[in-house]
N, C-alpha and C positions, 0 to 999 in steps of 0.2 A: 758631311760626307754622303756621297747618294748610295743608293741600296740598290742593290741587282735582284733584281723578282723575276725567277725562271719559271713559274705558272701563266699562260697567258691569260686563261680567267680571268684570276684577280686582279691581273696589270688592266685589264680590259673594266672590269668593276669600280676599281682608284681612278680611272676614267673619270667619272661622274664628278669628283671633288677637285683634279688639275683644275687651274687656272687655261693650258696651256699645253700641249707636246712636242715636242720640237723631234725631226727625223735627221738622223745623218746617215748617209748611204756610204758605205766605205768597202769595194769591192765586190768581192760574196758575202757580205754581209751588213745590214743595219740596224742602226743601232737607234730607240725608241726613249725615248727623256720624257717623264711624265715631271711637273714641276705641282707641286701641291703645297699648300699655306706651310708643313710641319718638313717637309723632305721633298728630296729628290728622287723617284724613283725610275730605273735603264730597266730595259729590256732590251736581248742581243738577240735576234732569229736571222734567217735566211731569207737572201732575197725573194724566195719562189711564197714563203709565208707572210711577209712583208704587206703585201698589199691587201690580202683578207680582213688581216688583223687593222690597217689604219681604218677601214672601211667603219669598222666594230669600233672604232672610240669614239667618247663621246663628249669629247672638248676639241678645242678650235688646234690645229693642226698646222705645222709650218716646216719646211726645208730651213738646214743650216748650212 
């Protein structure tokens, strides 16, 4: 089951261990899929925050 982490910090820090983030843009809103060896972890923000935040991750990054 994946885990919703509403800090962006930490979603940003879990960063470092993903393999992998995959983005889905769904209206006013997207939605952030960190994929890591133990879980899955989403993060939900707005489009206008959306693009700061991928900027700040630090695993390879993909559109679904």
């Amino acid at each position: 089951m994946p885990t919703e982490i509403k800090d962006v910090d930490s979603f940003i820090n879990m960063s470092e261990l993903a393999g992998f983030c995959r983005i889905k843009r769904v209206k006013a809103l997207v939605k952030l899929k960190l994929r890591t060896p133990h879980r899955l972890y989403t993060l939900k923000v707005n489009l206008s925050e959306a693009d700061e935040i991928i900027k700040k991750l630090k695993c390879e990054t993909g559109d679904v």
